[in-house]
Predicted model as a PDB file, atoms N, CA, C, CB and O in Angstrom, pLDDT in the B-factor column:
MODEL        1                                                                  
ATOM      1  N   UNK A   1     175.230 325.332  88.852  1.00 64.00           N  
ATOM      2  CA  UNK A   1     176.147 324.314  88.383  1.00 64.00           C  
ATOM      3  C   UNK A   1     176.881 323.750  89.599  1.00 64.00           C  
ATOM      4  CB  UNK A   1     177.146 324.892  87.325  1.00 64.00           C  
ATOM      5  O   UNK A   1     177.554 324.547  90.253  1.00 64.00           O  
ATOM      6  N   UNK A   2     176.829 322.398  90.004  1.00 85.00           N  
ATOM      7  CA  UNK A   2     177.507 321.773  90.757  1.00 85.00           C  
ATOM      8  C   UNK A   2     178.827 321.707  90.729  1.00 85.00           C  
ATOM      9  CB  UNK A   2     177.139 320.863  90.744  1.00 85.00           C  
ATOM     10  O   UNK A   2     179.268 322.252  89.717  1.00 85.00           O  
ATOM     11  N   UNK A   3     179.754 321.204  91.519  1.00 89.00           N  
ATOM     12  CA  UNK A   3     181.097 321.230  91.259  1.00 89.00           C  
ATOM     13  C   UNK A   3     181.101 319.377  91.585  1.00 89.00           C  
ATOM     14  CB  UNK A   3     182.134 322.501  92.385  1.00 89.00           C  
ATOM     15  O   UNK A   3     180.475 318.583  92.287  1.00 89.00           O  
ATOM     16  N   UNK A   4     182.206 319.355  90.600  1.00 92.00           N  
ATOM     17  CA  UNK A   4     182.660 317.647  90.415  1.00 92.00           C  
ATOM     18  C   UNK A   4     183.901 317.598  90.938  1.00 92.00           C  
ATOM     19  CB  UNK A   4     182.773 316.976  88.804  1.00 92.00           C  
ATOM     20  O   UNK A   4     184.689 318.538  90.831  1.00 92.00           O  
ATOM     21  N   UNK A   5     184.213 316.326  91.641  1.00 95.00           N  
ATOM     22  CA  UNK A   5     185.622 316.016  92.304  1.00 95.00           C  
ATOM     23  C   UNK A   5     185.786 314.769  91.628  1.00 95.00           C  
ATOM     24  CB  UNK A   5     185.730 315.896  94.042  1.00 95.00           C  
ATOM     25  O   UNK A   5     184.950 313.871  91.737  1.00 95.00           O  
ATOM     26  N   UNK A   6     187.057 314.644  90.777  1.00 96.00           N  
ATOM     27  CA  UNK A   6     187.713 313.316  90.710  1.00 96.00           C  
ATOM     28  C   UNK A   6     189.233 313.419  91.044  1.00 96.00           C  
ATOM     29  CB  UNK A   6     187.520 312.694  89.274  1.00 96.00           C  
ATOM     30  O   UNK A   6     189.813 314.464  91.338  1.00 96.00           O  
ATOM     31  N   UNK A   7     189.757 312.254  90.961  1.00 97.00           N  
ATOM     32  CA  UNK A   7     191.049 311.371  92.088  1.00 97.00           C  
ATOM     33  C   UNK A   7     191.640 311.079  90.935  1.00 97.00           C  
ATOM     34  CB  UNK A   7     190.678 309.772  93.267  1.00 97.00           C  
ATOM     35  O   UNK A   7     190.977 310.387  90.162  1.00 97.00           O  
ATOM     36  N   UNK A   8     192.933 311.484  90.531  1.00 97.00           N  
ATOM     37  CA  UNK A   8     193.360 311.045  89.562  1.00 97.00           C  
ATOM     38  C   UNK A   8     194.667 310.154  90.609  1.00 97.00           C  
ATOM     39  CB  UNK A   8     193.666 312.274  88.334  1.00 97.00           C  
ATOM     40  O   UNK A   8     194.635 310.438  91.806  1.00 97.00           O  
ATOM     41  N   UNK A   9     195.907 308.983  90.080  1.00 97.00           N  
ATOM     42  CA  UNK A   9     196.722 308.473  90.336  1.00 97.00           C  
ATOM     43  C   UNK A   9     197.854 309.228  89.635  1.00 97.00           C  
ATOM     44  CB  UNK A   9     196.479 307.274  90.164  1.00 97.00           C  
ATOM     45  O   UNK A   9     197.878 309.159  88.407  1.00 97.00           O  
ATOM     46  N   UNK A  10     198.685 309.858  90.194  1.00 97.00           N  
ATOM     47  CA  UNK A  10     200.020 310.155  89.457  1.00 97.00           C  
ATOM     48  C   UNK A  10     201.456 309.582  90.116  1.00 97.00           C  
ATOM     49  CB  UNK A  10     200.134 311.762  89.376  1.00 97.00           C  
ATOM     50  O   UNK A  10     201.814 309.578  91.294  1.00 97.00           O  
ATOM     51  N   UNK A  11     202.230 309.040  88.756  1.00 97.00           N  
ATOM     52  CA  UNK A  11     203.232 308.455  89.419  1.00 97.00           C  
ATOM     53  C   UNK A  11     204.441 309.267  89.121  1.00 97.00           C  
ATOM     54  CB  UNK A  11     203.359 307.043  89.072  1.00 97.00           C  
ATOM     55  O   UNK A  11     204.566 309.760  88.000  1.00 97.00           O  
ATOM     56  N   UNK A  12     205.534 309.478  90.242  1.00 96.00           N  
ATOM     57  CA  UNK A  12     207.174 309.943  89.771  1.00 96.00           C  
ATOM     58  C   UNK A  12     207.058 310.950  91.037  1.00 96.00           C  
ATOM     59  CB  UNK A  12     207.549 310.841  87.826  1.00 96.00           C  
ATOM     60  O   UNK A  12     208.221 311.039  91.428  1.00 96.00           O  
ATOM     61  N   UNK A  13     206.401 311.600  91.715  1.00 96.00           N  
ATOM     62  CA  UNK A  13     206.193 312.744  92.795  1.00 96.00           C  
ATOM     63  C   UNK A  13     206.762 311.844  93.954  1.00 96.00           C  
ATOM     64  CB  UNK A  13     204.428 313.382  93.052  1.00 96.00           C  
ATOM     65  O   UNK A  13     206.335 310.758  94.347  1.00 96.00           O  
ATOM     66  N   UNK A  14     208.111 312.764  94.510  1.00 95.00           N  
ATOM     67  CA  UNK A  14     208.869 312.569  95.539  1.00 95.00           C  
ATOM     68  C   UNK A  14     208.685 313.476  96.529  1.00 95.00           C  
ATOM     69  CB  UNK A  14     210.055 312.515  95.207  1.00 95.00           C  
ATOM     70  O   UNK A  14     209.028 313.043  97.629  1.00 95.00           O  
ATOM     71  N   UNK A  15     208.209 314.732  96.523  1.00 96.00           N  
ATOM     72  CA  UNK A  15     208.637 315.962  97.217  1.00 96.00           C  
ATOM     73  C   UNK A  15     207.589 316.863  97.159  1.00 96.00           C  
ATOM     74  CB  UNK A  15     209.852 316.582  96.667  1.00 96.00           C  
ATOM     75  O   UNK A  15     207.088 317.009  96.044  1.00 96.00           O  
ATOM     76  N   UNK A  16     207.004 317.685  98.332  1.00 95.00           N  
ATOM     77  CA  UNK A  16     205.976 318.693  98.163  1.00 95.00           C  
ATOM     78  C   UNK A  16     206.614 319.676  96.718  1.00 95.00           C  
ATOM     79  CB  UNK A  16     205.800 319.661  99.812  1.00 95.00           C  
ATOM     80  O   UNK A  16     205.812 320.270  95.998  1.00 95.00           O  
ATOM     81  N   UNK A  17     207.783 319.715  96.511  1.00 96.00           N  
ATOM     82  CA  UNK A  17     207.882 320.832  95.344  1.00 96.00           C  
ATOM     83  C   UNK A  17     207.458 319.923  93.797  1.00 96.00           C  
ATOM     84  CB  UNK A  17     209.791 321.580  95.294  1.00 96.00           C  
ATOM     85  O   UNK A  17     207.429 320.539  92.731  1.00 96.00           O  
ATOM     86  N   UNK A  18     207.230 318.809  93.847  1.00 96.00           N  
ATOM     87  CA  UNK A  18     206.668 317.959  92.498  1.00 96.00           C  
ATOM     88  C   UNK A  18     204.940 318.219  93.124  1.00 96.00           C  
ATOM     89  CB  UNK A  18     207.390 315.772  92.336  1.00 96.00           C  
ATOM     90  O   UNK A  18     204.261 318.440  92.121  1.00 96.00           O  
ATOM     91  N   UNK A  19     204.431 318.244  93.841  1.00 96.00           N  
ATOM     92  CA  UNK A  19     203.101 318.647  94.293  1.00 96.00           C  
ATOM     93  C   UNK A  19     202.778 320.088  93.738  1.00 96.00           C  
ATOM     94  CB  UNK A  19     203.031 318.613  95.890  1.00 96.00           C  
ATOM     95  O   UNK A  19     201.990 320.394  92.842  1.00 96.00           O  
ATOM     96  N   UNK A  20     203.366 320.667  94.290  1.00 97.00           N  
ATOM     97  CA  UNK A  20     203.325 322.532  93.760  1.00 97.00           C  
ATOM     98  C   UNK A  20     203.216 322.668  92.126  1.00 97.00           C  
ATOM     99  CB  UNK A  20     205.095 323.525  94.227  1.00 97.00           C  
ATOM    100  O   UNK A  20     202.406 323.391  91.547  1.00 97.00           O  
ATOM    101  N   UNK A  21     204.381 321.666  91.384  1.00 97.00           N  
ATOM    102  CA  UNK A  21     204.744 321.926  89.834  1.00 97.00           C  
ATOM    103  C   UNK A  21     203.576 321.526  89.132  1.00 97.00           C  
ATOM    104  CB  UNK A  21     206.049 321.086  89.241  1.00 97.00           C  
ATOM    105  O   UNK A  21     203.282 322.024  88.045  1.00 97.00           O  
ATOM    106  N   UNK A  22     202.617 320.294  89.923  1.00 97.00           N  
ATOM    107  CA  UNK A  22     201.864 319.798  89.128  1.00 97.00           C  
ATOM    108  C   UNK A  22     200.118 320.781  89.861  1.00 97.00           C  
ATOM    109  CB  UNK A  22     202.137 317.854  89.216  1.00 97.00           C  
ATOM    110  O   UNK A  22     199.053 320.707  89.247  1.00 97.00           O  
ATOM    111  N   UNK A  23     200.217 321.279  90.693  1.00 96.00           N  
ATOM    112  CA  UNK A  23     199.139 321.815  91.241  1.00 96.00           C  
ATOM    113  C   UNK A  23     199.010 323.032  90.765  1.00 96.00           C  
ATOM    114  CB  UNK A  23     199.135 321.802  92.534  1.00 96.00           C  
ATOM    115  O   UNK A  23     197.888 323.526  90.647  1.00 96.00           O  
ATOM    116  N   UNK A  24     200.459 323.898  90.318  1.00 96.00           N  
ATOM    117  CA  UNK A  24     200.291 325.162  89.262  1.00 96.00           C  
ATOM    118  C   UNK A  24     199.667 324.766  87.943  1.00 96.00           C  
ATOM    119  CB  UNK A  24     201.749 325.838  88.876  1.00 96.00           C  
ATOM    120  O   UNK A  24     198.953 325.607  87.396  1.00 96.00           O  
ATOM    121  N   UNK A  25     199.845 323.593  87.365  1.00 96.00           N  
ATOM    122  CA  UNK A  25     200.129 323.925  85.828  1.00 96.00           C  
ATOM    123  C   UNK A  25     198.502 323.185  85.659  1.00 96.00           C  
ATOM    124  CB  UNK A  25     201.866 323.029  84.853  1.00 96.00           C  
ATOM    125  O   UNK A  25     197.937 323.018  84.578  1.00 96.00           O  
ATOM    126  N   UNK A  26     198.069 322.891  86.714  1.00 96.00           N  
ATOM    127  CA  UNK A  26     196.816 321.896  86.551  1.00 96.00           C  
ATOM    128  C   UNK A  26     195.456 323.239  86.938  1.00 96.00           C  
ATOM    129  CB  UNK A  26     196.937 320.195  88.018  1.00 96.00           C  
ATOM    130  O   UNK A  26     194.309 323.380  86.514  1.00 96.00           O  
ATOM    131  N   UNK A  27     196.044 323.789  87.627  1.00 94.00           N  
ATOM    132  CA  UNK A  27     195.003 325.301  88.038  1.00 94.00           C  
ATOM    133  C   UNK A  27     195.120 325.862  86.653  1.00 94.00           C  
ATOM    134  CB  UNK A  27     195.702 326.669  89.463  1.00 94.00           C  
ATOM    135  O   UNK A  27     194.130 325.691  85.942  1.00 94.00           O  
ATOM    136  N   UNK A  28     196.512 326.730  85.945  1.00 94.00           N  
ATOM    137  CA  UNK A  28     196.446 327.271  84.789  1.00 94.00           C  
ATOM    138  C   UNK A  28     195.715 326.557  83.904  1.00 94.00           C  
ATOM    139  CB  UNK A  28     197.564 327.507  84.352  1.00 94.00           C  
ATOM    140  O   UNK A  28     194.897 327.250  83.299  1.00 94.00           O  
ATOM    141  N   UNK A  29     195.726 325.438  83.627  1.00 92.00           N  
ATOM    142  CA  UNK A  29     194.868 324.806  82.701  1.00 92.00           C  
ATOM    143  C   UNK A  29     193.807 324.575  82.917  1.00 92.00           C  
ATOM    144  CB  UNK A  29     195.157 323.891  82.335  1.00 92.00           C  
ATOM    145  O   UNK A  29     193.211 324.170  81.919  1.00 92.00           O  
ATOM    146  N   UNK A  30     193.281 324.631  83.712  1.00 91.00           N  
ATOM    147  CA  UNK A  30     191.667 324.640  84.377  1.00 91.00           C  
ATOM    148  C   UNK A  30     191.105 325.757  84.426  1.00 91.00           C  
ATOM    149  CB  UNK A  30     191.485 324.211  85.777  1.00 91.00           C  
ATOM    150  O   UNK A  30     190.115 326.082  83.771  1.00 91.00           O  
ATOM    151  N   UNK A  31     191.775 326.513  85.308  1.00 84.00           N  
ATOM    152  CA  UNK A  31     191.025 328.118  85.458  1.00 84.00           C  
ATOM    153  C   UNK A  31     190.302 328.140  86.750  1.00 84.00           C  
ATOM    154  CB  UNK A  31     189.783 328.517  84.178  1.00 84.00           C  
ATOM    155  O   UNK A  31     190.085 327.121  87.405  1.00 84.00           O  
ATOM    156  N   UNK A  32     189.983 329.177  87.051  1.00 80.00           N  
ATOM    157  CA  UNK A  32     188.965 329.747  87.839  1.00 80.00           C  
ATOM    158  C   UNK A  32     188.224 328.956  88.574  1.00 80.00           C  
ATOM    159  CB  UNK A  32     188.180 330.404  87.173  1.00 80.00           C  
ATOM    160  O   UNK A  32     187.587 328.141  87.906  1.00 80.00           O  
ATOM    161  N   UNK A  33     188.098 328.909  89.536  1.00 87.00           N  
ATOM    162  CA  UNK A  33     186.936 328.154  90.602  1.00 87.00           C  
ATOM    163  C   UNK A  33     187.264 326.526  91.020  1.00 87.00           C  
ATOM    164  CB  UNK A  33     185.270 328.118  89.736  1.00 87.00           C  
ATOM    165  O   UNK A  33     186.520 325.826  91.706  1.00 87.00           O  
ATOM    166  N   UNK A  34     188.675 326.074  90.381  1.00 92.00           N  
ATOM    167  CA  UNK A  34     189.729 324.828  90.672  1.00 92.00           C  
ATOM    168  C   UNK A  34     189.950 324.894  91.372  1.00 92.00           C  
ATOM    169  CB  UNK A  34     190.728 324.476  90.259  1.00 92.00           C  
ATOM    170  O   UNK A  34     190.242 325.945  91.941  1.00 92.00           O  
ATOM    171  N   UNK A  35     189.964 323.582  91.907  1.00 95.00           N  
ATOM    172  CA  UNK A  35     190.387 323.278  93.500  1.00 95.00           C  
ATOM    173  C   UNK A  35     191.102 322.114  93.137  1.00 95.00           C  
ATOM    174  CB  UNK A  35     189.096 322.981  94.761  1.00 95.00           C  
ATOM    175  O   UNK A  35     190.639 321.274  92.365  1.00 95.00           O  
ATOM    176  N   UNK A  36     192.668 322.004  93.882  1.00 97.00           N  
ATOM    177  CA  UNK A  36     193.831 320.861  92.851  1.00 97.00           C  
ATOM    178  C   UNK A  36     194.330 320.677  94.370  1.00 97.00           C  
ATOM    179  CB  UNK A  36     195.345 321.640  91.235  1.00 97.00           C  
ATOM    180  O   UNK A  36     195.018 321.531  94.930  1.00 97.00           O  
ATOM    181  N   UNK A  37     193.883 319.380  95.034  1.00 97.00           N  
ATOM    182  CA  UNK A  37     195.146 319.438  96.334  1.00 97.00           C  
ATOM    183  C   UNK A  37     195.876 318.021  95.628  1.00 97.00           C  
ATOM    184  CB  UNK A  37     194.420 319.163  98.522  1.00 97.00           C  
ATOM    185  O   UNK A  37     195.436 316.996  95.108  1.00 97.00           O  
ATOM    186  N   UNK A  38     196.973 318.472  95.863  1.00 97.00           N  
ATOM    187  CA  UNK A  38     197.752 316.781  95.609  1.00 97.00           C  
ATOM    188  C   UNK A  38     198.938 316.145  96.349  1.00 97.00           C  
ATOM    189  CB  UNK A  38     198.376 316.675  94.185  1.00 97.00           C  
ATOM    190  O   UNK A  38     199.787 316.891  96.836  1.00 97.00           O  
ATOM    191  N   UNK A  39     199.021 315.137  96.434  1.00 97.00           N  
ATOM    192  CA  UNK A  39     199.396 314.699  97.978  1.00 97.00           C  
ATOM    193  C   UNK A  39     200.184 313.495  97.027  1.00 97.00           C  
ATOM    194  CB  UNK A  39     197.857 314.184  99.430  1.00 97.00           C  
ATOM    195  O   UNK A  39     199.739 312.557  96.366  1.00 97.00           O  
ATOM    196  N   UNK A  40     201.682 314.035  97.312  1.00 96.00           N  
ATOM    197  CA  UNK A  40     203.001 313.529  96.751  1.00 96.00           C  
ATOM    198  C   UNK A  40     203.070 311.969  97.482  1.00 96.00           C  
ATOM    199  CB  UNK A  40     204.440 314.670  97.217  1.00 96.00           C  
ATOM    200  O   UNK A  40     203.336 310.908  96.917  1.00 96.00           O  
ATOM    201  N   UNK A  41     202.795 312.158  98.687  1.00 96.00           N  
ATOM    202  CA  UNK A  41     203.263 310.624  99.079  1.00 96.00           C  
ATOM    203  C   UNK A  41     202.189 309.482  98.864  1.00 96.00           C  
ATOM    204  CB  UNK A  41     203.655 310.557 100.690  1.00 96.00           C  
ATOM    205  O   UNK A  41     202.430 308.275  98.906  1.00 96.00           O  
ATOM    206  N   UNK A  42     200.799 310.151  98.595  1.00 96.00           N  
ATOM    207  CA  UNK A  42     200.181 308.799  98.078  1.00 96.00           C  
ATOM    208  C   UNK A  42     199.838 308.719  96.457  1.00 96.00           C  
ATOM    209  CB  UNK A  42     198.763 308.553  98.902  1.00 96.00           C  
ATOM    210  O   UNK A  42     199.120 307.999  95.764  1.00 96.00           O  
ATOM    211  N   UNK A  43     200.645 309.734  96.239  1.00 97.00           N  
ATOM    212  CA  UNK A  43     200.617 309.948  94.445  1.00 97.00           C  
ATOM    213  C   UNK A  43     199.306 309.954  93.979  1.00 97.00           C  
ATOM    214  CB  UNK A  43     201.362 308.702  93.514  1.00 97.00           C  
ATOM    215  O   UNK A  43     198.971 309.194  93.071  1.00 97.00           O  
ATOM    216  N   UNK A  44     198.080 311.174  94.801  1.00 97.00           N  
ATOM    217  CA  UNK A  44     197.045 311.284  94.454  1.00 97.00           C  
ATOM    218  C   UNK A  44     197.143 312.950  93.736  1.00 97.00           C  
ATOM    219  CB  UNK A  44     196.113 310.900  95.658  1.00 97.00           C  
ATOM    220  O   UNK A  44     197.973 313.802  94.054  1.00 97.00           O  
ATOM    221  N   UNK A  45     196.276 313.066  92.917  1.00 97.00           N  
ATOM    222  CA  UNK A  45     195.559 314.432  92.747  1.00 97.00           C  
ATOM    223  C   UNK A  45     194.416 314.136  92.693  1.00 97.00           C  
ATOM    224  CB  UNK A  45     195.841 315.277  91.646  1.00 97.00           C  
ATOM    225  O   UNK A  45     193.925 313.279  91.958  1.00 97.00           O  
ATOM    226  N   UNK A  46     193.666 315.062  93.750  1.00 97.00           N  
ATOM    227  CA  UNK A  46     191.778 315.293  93.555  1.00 97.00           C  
ATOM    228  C   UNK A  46     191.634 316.699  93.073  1.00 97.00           C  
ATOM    229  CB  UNK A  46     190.688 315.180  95.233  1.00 97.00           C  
ATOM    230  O   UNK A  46     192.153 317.619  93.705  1.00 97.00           O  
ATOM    231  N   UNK A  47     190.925 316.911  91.935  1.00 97.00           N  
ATOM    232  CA  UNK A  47     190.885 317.965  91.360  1.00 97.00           C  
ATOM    233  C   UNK A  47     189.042 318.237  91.369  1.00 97.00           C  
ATOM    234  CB  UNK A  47     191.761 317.799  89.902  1.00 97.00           C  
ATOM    235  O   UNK A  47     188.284 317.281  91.205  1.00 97.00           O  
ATOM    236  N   UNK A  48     188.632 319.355  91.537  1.00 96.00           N  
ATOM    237  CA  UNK A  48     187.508 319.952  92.391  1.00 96.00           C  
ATOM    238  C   UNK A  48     186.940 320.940  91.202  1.00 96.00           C  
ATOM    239  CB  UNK A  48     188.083 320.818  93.967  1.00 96.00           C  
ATOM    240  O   UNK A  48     187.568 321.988  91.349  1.00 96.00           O  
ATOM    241  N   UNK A  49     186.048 321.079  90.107  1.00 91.00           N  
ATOM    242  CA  UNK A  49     185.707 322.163  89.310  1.00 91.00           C  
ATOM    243  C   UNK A  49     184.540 321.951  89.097  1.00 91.00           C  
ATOM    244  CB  UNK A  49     186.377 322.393  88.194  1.00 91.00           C  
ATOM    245  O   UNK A  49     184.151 320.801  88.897  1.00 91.00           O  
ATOM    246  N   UNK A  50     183.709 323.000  89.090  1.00 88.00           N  
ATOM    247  CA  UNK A  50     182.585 323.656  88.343  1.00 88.00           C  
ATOM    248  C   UNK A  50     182.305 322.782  87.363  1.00 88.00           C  
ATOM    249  CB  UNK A  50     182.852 325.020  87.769  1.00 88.00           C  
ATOM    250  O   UNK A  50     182.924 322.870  86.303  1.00 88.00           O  
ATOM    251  N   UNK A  51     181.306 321.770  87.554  1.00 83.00           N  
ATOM    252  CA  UNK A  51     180.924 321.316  85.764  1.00 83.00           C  
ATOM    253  C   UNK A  51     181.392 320.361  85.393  1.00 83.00           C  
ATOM    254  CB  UNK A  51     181.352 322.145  84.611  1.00 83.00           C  
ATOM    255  O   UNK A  51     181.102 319.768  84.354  1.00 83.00           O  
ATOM    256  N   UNK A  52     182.264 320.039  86.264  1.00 86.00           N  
ATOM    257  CA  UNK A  52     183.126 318.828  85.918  1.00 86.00           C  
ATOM    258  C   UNK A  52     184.625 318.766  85.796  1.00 86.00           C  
ATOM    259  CB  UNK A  52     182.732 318.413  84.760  1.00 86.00           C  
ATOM    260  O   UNK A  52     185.421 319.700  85.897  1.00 86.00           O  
ATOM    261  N   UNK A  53     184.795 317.849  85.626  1.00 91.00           N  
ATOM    262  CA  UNK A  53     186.507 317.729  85.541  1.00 91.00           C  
ATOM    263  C   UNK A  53     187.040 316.994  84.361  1.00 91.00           C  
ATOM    264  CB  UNK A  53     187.145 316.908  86.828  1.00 91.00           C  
ATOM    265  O   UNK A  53     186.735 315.850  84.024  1.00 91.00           O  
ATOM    266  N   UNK A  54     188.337 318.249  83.460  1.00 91.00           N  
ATOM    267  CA  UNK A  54     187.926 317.673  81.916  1.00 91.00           C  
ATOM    268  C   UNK A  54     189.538 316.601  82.550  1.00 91.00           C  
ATOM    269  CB  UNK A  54     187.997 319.224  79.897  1.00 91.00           C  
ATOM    270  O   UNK A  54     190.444 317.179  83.150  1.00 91.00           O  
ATOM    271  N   UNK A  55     189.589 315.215  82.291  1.00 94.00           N  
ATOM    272  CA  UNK A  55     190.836 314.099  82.636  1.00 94.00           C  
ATOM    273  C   UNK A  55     191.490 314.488  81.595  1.00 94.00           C  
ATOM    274  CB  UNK A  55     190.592 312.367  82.688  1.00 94.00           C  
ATOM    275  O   UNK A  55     192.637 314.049  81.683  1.00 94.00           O  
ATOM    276  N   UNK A  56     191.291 315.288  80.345  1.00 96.00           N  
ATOM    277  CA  UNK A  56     192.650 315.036  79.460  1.00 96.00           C  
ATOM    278  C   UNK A  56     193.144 315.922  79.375  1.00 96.00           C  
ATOM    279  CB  UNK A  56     192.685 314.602  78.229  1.00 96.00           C  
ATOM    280  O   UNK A  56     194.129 315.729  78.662  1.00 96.00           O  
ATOM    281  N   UNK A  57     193.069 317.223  79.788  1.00 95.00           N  
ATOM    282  CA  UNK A  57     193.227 318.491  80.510  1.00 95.00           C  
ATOM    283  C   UNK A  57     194.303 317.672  81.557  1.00 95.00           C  
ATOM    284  CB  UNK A  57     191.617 319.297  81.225  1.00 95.00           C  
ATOM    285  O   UNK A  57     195.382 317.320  81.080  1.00 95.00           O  
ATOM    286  N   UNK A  58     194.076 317.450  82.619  1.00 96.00           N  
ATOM    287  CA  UNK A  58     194.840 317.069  83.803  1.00 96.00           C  
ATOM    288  C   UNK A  58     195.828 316.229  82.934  1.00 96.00           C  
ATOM    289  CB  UNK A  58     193.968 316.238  85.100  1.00 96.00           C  
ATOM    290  O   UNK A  58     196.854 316.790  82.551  1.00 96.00           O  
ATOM    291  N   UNK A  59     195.641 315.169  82.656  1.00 97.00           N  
ATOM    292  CA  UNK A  59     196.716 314.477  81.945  1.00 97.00           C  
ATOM    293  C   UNK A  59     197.590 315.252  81.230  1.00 97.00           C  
ATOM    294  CB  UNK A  59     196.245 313.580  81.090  1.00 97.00           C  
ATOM    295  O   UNK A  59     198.775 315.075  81.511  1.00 97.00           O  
ATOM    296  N   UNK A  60     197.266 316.291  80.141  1.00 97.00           N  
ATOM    297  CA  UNK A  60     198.117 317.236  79.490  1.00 97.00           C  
ATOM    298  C   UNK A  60     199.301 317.607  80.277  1.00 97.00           C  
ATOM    299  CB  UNK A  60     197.387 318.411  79.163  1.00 97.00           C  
ATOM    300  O   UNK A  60     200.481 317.376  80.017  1.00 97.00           O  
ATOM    301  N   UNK A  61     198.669 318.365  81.519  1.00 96.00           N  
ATOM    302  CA  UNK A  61     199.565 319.282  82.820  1.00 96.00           C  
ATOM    303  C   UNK A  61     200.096 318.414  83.760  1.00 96.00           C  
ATOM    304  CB  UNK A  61     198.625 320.360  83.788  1.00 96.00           C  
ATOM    305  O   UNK A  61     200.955 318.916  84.486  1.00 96.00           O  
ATOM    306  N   UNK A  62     199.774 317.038  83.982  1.00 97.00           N  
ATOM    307  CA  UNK A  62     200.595 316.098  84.946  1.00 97.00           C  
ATOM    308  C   UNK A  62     201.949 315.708  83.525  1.00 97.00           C  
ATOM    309  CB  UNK A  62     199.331 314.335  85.707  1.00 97.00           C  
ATOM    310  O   UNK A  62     203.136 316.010  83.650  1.00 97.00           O  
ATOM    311  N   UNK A  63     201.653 315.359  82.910  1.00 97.00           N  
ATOM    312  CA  UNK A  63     202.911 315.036  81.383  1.00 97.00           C  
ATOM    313  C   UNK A  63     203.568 316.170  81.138  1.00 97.00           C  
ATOM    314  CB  UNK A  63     202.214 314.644  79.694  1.00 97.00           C  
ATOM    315  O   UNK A  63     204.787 316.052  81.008  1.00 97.00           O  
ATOM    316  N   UNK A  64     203.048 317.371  81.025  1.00 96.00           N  
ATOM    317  CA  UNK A  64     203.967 318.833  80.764  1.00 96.00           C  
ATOM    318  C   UNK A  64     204.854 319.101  81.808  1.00 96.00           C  
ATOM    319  CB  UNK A  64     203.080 320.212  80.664  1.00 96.00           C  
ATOM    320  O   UNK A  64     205.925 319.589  81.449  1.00 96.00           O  
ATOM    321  N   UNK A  65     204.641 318.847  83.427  1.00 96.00           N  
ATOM    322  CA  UNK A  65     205.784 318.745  84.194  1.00 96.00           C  
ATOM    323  C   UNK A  65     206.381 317.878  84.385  1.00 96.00           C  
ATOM    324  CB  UNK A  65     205.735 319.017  85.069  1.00 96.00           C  
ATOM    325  O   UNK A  65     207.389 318.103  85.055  1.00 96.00           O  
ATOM    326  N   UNK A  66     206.143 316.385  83.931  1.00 96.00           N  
ATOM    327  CA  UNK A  66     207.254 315.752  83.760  1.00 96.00           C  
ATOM    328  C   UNK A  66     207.076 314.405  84.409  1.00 96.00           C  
ATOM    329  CB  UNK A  66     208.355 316.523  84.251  1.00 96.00           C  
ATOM    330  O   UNK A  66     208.063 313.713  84.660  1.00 96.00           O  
ATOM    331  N   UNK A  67     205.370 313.851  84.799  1.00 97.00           N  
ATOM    332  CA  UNK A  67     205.168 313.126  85.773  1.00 97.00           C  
ATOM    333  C   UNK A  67     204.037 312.104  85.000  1.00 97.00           C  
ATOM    334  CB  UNK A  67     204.758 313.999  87.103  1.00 97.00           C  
ATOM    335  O   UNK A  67     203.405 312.520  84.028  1.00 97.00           O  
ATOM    336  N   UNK A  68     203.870 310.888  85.471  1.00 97.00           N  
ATOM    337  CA  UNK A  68     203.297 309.910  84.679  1.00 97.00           C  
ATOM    338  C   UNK A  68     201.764 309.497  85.117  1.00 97.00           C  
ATOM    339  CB  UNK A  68     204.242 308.723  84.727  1.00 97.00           C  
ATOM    340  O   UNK A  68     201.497 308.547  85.853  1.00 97.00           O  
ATOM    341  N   UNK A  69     200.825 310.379  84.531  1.00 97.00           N  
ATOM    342  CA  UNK A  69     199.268 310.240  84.762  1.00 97.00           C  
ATOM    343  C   UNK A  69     198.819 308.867  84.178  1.00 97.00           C  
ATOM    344  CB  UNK A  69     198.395 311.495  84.000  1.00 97.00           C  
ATOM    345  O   UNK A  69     198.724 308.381  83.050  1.00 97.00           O  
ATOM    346  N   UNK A  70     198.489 308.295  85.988  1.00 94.00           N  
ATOM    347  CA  UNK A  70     198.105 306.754  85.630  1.00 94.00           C  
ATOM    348  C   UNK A  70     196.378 306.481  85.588  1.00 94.00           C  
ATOM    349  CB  UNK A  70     198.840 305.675  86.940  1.00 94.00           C  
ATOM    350  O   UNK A  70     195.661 305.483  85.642  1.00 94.00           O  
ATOM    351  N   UNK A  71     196.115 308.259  85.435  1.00 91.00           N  
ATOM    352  CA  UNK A  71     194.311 307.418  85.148  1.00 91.00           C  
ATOM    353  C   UNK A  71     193.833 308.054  86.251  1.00 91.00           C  
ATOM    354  CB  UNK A  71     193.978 305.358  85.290  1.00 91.00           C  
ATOM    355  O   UNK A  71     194.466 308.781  87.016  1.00 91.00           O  
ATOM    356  N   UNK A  72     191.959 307.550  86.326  1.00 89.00           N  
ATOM    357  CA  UNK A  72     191.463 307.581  87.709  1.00 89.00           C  
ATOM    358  C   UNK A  72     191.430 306.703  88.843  1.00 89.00           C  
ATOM    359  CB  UNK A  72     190.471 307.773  87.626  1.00 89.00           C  
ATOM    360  O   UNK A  72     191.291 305.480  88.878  1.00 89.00           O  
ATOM    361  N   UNK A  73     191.560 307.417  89.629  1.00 83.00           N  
ATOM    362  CA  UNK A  73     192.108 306.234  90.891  1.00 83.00           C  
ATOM    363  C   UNK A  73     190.884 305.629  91.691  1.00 83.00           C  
ATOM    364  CB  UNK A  73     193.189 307.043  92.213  1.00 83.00           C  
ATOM    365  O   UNK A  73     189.871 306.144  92.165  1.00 83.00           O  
ATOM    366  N   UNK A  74     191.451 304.130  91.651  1.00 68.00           N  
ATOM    367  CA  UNK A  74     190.021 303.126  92.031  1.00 68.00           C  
ATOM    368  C   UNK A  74     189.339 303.360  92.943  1.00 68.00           C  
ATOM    369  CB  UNK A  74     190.163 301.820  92.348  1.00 68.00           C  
ATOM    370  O   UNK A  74     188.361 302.652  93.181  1.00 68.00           O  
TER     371      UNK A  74                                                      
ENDMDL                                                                          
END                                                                             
């Protein structure tokens, strides 16, 4: 099984600690073999999994901490 990378856009992240809040809760909801780097100042997350990458999953955990998932990024 290959691993899939997509780029999501998230908006409201000021600070490596809004990076961390949304890079925990996006691993817990994913699981195992996730790879979540996200990079506050260009309001990206690339999220890295096995099989694919489920977007409404990520959307769930970018909205549960408190931050505004604008989709995949162009």
């Amino acid at each position: 099984m290959s691993d899939t990378t997509t780029v999501f856009d998230v908006r409201g992240m000021t600070c490596g600690g809004c990076a961390k809040r949304i890079r925990t809760a996006i691993e817990a909801d994913l699981g195992d073999g996730t790879e979540v780097v996200v990079d506050h100042k260009e309001g990206r997350v690339t999220v890295t999994a096995p099989g694919g990458v489920d977007a409404e999953s990520v959307r769930a955990a970018v909205e549960r901490t408190g931050y505004e998932f604008a989709g995949t990024a162009a």
